[in-house]
VMD Tcl script that draws the C-alpha trace (Angstrom):
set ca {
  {5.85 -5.83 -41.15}
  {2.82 -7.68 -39.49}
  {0.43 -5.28 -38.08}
  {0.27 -7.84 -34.79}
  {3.98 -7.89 -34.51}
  {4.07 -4.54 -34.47}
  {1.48 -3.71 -31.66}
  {3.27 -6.78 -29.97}
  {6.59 -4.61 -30.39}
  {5.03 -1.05 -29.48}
  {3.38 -2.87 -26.26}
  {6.88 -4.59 -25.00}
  {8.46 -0.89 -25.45}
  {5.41 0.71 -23.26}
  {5.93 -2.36 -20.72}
  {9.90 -1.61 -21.10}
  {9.85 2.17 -20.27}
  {7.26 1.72 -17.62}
  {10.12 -0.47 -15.55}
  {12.63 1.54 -16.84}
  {10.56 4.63 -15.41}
  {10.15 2.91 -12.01}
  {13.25 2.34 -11.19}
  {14.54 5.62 -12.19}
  {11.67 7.13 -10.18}
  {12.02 5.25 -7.75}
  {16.04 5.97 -7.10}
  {15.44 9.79 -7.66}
  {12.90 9.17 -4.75}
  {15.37 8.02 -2.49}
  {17.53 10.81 -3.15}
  {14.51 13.31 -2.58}
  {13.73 11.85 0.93}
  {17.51 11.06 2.08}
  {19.43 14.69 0.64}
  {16.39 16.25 -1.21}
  {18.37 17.33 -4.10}
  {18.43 14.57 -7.09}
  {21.46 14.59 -9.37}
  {21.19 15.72 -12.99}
  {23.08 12.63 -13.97}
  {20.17 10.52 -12.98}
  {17.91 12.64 -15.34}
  {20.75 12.33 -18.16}
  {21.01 8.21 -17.29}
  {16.95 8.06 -18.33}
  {17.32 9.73 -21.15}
  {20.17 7.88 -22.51}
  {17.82 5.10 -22.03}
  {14.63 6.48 -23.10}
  {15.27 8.32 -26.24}
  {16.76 4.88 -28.39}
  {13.54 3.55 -27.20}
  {11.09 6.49 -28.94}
  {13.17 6.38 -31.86}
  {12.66 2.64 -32.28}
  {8.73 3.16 -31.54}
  {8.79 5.97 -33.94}
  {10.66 3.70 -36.88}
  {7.72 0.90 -35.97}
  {4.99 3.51 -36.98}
  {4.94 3.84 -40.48}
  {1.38 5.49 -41.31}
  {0.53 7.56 -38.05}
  {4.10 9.55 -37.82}
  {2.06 12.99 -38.31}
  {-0.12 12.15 -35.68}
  {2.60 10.89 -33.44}
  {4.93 14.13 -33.60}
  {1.40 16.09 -32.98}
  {0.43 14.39 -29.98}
  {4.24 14.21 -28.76}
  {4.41 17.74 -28.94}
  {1.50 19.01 -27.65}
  {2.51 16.89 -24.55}
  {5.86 17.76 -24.19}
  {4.51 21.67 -24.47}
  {1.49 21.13 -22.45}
  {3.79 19.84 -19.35}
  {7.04 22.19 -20.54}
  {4.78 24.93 -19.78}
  {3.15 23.50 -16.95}
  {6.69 22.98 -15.06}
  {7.56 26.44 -15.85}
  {4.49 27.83 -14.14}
  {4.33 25.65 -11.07}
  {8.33 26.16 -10.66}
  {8.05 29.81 -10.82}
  {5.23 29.69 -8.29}
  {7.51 27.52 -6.09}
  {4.69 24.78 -5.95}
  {7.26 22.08 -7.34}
  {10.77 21.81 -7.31}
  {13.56 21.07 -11.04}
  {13.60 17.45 -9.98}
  {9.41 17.48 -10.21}
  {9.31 18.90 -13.16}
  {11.92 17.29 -14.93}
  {10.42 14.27 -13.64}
  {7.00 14.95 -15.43}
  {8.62 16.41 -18.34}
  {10.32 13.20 -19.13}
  {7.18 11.36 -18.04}
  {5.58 13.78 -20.90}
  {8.25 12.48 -23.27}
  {8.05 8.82 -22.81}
  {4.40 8.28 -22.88}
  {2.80 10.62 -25.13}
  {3.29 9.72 -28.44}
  {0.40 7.43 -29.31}
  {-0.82 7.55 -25.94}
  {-1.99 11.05 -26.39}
  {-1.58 13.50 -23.39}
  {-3.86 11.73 -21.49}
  {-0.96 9.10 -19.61}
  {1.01 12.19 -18.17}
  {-2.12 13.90 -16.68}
  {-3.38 10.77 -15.50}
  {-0.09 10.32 -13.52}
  {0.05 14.05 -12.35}
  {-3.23 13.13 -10.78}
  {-2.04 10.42 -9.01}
  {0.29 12.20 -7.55}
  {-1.49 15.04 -6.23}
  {-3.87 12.89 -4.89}
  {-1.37 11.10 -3.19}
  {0.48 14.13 -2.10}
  {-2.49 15.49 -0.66}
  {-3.07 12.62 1.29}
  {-0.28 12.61 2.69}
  {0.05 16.10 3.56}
  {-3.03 15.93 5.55}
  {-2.18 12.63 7.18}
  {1.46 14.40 8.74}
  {-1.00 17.49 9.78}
  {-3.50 15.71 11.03}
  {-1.22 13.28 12.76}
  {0.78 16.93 13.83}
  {-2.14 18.44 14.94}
  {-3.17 15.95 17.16}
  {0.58 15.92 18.34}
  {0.35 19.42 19.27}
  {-2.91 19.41 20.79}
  {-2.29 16.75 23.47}
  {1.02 18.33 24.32}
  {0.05 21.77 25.69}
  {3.68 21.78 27.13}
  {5.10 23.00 24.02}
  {4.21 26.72 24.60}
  {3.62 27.20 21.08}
  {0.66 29.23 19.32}
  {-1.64 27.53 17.04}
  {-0.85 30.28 14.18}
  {2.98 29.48 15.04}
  {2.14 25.48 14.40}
  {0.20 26.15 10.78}
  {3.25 28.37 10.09}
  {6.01 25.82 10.91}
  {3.59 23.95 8.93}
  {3.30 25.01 6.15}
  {7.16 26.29 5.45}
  {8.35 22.87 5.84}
  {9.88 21.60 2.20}
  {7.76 18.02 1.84}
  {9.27 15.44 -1.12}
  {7.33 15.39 -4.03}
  {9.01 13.23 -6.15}
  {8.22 10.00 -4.04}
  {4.08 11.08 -4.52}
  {4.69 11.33 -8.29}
  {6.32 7.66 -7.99}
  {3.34 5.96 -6.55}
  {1.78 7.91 -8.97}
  {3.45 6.30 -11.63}
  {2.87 2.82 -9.27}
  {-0.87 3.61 -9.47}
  {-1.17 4.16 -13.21}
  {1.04 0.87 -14.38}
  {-1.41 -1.07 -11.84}
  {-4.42 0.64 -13.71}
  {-2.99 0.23 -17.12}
}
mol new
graphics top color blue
foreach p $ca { graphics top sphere $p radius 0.5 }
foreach p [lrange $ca 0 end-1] q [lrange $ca 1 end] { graphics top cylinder $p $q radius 0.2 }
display resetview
């Protein structure tokens, strides 16, 4: 096969999994912020999709298959273990990690390792934001309302043990990295 057809081919697949990421994101988002608990069937629907699609890229590959299962691997470890720790630690929740697990999946292969932690980036930056926006915006709440009776230690508290979404940070995230891509 033509070497330009085939880069042609590989970049349609990268452009097809990054809108078939989005939306997929994107839903489990909206189930985050409405019930925050995201089916496993929407996890199972993506993969259904996404695995025909890795074969194919893997079949288009012919001379850099060694390298591809290397770099695919190390990924998919890097961020397995990764997941485990920040789950244990409470820090994300399954939907998180299974989101960056199969985010670890789809784009590591030739990419290298360097698409997932580019999006897990993202979306701490963006989840930091926006944690400090709420307390900030909080704060200020509490401050000008001295009705409330309430201790400042008692406000960081409430805080702090409210659950906040993740999964729609990690999908501007993934916004952010197909607009710098």
């Amino acid at each position: 096969m033509n070497p330009d057809s085939v880069l042609f081919i590989l970049f349609f697949l990268f452009r097809l999994k990054q809108l078939l990421f989005l939306i997929f994101l994107f839903a489990a988002s909206l189930y985050d912020l409405k019930t925050k608990r995201i089916p496993n069937r929407l996890w199972v629907s993506l993969s259904f999709f996404l695995f025909p699609l890795l074969l194919f890229e893997f079949i288009l590959i012919e001379r850099f298959r060694l390298f591809y299962l290397f770099q695919f691997f190390l990924s998919v470890g890097a961020f397995f273990i990764f997941s485990i720790i920040v789950f244990s630690m409470k820090f994300f929740g399954g939907a998180d990690c299974k989101a960056f697990l199969l985010i670890a999946i789809g784009f590591s292969g030739l990419n290298s390792i360097a698409i997932p932690i580019q999006i897990l980036i993202y979306s701490l930056a963006i989840s930091v934001l926006f944690i400090s926006v709420l307390f900030l915006k909080n704060g200020f709440l509490f401050f000008k309302s001295e009705k409330t009776g309430m201790r400042f230690q008692t406000f960081i508290i409430q805080f702090l043990s409210r659950k906040i979404p993740f999964l729609p940070s990690i999908t501007i995230g993934f916004c952010l990295f197909i607009l710098n891509f």
